[in-house]
C-alpha positions as a printed NumPy array, in Angstrom:
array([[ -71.433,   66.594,    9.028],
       [ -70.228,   62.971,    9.252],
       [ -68.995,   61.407,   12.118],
       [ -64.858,   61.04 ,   12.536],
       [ -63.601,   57.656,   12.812],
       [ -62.544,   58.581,   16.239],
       [ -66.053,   59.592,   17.22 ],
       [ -67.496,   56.432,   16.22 ],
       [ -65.575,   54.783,   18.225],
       [ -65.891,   56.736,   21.492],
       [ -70.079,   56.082,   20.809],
       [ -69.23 ,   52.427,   20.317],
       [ -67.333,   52.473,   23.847],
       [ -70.441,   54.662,   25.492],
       [ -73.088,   51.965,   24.01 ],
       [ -71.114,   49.644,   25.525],
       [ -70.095,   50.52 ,   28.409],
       [ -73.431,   52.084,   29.355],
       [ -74.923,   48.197,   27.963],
       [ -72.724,   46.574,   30.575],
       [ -73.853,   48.906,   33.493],
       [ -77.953,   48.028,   32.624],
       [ -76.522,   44.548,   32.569],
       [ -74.759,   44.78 ,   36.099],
       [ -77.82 ,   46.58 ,   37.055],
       [ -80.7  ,   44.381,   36.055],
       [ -78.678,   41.625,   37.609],
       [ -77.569,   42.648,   40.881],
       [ -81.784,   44.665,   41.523],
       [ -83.284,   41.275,   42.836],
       [ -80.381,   41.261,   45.559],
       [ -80.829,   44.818,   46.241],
       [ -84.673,   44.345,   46.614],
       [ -84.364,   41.612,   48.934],
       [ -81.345,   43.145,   51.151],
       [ -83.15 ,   46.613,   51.744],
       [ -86.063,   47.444,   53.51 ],
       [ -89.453,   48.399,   51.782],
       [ -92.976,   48.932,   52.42 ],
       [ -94.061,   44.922,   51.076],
       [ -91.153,   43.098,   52.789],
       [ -94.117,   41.438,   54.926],
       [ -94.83 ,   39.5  ,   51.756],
       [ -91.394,   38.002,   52.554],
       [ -92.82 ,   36.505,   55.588],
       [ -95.972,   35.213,   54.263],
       [ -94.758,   33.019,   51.705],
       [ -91.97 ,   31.721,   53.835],
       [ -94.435,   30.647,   56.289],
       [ -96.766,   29.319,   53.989],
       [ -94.287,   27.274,   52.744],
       [ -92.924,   26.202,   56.356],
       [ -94.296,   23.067,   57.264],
       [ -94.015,   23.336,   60.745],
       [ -96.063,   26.709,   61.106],
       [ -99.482,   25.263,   61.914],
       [-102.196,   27.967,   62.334],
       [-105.799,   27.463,   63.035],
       [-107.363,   30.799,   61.585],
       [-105.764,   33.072,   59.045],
       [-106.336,   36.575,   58.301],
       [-105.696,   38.26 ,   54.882],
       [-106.12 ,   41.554,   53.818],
       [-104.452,   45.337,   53.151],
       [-102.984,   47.103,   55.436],
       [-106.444,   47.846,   57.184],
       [-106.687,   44.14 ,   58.098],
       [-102.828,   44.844,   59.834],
       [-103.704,   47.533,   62.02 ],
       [-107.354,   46.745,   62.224],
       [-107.271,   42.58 ,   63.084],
       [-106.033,   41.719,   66.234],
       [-104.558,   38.243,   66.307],
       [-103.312,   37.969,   70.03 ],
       [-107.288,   38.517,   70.866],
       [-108.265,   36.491,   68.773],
       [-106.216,   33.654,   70.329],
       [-107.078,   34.629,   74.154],
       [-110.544,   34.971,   73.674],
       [-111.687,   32.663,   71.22 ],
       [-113.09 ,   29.485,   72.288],
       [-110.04 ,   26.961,   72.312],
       [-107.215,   29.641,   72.08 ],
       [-106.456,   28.718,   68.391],
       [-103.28 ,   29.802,   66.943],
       [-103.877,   32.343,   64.717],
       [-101.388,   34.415,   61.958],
       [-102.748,   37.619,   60.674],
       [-101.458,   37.385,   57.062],
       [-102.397,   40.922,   56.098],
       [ -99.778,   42.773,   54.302],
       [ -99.372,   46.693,   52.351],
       [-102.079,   46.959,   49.535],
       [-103.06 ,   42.899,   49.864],
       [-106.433,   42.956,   47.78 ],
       [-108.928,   39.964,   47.701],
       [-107.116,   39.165,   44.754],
       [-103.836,   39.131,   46.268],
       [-105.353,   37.397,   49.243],
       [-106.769,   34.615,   47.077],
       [-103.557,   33.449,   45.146],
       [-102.455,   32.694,   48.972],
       [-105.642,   29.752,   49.43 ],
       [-104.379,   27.027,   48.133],
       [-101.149,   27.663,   50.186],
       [-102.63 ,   27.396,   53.371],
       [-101.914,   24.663,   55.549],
       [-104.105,   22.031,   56.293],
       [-103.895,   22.529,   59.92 ],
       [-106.225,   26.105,   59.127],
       [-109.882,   25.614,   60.03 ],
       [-110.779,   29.432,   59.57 ],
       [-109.575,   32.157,   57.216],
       [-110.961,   36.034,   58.225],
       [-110.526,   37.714,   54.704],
       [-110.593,   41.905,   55.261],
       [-112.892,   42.829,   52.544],
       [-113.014,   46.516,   50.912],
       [-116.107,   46.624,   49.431],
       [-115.27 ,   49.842,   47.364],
       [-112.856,   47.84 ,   45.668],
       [-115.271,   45.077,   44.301],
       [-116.746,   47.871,   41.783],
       [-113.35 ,   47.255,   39.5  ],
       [-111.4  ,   44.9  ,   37.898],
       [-109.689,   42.165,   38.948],
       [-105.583,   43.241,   39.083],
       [-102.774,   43.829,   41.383],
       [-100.398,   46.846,   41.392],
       [ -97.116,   47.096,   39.915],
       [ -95.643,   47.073,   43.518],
       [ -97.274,   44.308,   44.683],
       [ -96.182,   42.31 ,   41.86 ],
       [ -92.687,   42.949,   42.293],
       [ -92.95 ,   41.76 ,   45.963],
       [ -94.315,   38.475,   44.869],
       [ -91.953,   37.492,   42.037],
       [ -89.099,   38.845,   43.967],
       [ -89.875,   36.56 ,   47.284],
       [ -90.75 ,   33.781,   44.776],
       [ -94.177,   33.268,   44.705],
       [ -95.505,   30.834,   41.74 ],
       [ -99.088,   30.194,   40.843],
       [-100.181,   26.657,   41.19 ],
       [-103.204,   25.396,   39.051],
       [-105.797,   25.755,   41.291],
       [-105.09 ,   29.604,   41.582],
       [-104.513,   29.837,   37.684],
       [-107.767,   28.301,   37.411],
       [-109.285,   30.541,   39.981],
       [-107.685,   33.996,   39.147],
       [-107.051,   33.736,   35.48 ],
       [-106.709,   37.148,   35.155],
       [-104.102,   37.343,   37.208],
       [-101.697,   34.572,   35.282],
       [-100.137,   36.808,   32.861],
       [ -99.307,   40.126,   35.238],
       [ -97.543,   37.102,   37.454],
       [ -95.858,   35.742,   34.539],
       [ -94.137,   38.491,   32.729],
       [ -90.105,   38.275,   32.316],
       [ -87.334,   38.971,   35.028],
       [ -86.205,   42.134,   32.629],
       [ -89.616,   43.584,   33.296],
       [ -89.593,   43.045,   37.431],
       [ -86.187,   44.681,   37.371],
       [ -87.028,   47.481,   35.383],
       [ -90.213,   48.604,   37.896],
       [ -87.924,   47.746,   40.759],
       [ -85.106,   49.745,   39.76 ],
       [ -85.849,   52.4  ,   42.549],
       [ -85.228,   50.081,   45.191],
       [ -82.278,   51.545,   46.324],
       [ -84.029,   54.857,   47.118],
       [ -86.942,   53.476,   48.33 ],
       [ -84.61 ,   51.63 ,   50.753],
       [ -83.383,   54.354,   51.662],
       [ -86.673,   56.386,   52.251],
       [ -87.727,   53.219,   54.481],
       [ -85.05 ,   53.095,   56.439],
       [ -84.828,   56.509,   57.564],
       [ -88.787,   56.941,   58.343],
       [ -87.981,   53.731,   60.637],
       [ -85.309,   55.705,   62.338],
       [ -86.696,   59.533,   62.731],
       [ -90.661,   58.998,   62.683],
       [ -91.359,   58.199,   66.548],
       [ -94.527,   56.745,   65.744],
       [ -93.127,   54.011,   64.056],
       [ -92.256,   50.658,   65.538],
       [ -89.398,   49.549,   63.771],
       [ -89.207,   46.056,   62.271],
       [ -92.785,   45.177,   63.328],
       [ -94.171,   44.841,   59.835],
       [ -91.356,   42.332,   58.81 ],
       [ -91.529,   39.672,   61.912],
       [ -95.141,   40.524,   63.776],
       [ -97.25 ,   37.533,   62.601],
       [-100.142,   38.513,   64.922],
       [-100.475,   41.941,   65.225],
       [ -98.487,   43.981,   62.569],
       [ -99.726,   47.405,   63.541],
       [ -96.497,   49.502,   63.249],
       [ -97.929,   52.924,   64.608],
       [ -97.603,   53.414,   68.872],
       [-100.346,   56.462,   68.644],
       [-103.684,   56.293,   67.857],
       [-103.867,   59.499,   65.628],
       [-101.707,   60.89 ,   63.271],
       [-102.875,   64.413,   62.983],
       [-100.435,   65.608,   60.691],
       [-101.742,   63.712,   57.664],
       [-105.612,   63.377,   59.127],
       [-107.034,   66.448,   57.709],
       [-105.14 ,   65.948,   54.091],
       [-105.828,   61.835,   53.833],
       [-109.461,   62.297,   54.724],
       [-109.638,   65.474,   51.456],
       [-108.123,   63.039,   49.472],
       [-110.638,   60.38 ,   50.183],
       [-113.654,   62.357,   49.68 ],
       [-112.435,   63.427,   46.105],
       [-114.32 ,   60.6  ,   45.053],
       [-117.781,   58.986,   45.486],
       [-116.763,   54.901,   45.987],
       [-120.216,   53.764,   46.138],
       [-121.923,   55.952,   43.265],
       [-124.009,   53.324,   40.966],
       [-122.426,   50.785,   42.718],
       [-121.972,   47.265,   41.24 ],
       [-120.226,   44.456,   42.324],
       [-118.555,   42.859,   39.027],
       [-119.236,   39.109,   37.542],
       [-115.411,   38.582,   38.17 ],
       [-115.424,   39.366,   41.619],
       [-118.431,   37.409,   42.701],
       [-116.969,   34.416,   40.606],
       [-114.063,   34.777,   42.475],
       [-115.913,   34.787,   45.893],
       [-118.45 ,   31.969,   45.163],
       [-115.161,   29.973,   43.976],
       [-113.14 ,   30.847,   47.155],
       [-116.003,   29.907,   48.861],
       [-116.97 ,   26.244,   47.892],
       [-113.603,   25.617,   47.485],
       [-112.94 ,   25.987,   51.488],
       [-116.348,   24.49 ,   52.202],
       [-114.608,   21.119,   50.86 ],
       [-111.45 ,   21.58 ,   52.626],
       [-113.501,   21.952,   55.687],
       [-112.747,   25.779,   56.36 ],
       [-115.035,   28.671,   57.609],
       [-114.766,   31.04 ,   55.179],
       [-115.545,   34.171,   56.909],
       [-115.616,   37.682,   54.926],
       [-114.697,   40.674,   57.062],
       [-116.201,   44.119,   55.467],
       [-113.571,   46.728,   56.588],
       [-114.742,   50.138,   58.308],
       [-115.326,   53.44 ,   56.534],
       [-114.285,   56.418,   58.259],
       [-117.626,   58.432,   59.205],
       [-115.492,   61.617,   57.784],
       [-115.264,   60.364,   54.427],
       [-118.396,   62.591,   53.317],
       [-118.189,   61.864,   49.501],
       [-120.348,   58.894,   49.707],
       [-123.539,   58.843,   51.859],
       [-124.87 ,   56.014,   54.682],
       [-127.18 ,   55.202,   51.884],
       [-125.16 ,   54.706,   49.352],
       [-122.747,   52.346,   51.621],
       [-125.878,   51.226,   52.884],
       [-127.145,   49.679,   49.602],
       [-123.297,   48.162,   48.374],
       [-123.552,   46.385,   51.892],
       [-127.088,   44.988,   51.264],
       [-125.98 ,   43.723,   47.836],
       [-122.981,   42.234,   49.044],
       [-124.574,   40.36 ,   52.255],
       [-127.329,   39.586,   49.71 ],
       [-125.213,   38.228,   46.801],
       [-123.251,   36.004,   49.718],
       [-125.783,   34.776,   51.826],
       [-124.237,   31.81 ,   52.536],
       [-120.611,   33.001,   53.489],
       [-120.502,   34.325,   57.185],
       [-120.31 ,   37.814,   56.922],
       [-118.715,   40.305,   59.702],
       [-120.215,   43.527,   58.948],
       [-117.856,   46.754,   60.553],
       [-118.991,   48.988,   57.824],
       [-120.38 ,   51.59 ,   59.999],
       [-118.659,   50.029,   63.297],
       [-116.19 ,   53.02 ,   64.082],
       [-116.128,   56.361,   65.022],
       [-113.442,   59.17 ,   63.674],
       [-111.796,   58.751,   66.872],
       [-111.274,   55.142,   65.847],
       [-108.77 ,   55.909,   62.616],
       [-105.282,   56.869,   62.705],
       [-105.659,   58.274,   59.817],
       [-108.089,   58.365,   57.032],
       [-108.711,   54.706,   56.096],
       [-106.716,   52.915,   58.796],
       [-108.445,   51.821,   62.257],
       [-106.099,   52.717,   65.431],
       [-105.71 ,   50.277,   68.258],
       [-108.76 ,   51.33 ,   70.037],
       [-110.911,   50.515,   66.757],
       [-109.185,   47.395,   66.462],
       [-110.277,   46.122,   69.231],
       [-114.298,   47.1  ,   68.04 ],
       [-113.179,   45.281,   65.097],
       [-111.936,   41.86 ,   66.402],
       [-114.58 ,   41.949,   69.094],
       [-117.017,   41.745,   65.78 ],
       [-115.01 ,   39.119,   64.309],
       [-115.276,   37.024,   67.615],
       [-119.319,   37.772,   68.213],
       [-119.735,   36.621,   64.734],
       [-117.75 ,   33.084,   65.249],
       [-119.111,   32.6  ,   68.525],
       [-122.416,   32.929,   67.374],
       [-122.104,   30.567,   64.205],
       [-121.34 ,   28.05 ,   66.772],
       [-117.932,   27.042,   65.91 ],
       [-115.07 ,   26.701,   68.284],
       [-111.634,   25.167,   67.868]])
């Protein structure tokens, strides 16, 4: 049966009007993303205070979300030699990757950067998640040359058009939403921490969360991390790079390996064991921190993330291992 006349019309006016609403829409999501809260507003503050002239640290640190509640910055500045000022940089799901496309950003007042290294992670490819991309078009980040030239496989995922940005952050409204009220009923959250802390960003006041314990640490022994484990040409390209690179700025480049929780059973000591020998191996010449084994379970809030107590093991490392290289501020 063939459409009326009148029918026609009323699927013109639909098209349309439903056209006009993605319009409104796509144009009025980068607002949205910006106004409400979310779990990588902290990338907000990073690349506003890279790109603050009068923000002067000494030492950096940049990492995931284990670097924020595992890195301690307000030790770091009363007991390091000198009392440098010091900005933990960390932020949600922050990579090496991520990290890196921050370098040539920092300021030239920095004389140390403590990059949080997951050594599982080296294994894979060099990328960034969808969410993590949104976060850095939408708080403008742009690649200069130097990172182009030193993450090339990260030029096109950072260059793809507004349309497509919009379209992955078009559940910003909800996720807003979700953020906002965990801020509000979830006691164990300090609210606002994550968006203005630049030296300590651990949101959580407990030191376990028992509720999700049990089910993170299942989840993390699902799979074996460290089986056949390689570290890919990528990866130590990008390293090596990020390394001389600082060496003729004058910076300590100073990799971090992160803590694995001793209840995460899927891989064995021997098998972390022989990634950690490779890595200190394939980087002899970068001071390394190692914290592999470093913690205990009572250490973790939850599966992957050290508590306050194992923080402190953590930046106690850090500070042994700059102390002991002889440098002081």
């Amino acid at each position: 049966m063939k459409p009326t006349h009148k029918q026609i019309k009323s699927m013109i006016r639909f098209l349309l009007f439903l056209g006009i609403l993605l319009f409104l829409f796509n144009q009025i999501t980068p607002y949205l993303y910006r106004l409400l809260p979310n779990d990588y507003v902290r990338t907000r503050l990073i690349w506003s205070t890279l790109n603050n002239p009068e923000e002067r640290p000494d030492l950096v640190i940049l990492g995931n979300s284990r670097g924020m509640s595992g890195v301690n910055g307000y030790k770091l500045e009363a007991e390091l030699r000198g009392n440098p000022c010091v900005y933990n940089l960390t932020s949600t799901g922050q990579r090496l990757s991520e990290s890196a496309l921050y370098y040539s950003y920092l300021p030239s007042s920095v004389q140390v950067v403590v990059q949080c290294v997951d050594l599982d992670q080296l294994r894979g490819p060099i990328e960034l998640d969808d969410p993590n991309r949104v976060a850095l078009h939408m708080y403008g980040y742009k690649m200069d040359g130097f990172t182009r030239e030193l993450l090339p496989a990260l030029e096109k995922p950072l260059s793809e058009p507004n349309l497509y940005y919009n379209y992955v952050a078009r559940n910003c409204l909800f996720s807003g939403l979700t953020t906002y009220l965990r801020n509000k009923l979830d006691d164990d959250v300090i609210p606002g921490i994550i968006a203005s802390d630049l030296r300590y960003p651990n949101s959580t006041m407990s030191d376990r969360n028992e509720s999700v314990y049990k089910r993170k640490v299942e989840e993390q022994n699902e799979e074996n991390k460290f089986e056949a484990y390689q570290i890919t040409p990528e990866w130590k390209r990008l390293i090596e790079r990020s390394s001389v690179y600082f060496r003729d700025r004058g910076i300590i480049y100073c990799l971090v390996v992160m803590p694995y929780n001793p209840d995460i059973t899927a891989f064995t000591v021997a098998e972390k064991q022989r990634a950690l020998r490779m890595f200190t191996q394939m980087f002899d010449s970068i001071l390394i921190v190692d914290c592999m084994d470093l913690l205990d379970t009572s250490d973790f809030y939850d599966a992957i993330h050290p508590n306050r107590k194992g923080a402190e093991k953590i930046t106690d490392q850090i500070i042994r291992a700059l102390r002991s290289s002889g440098f002081s501020f």
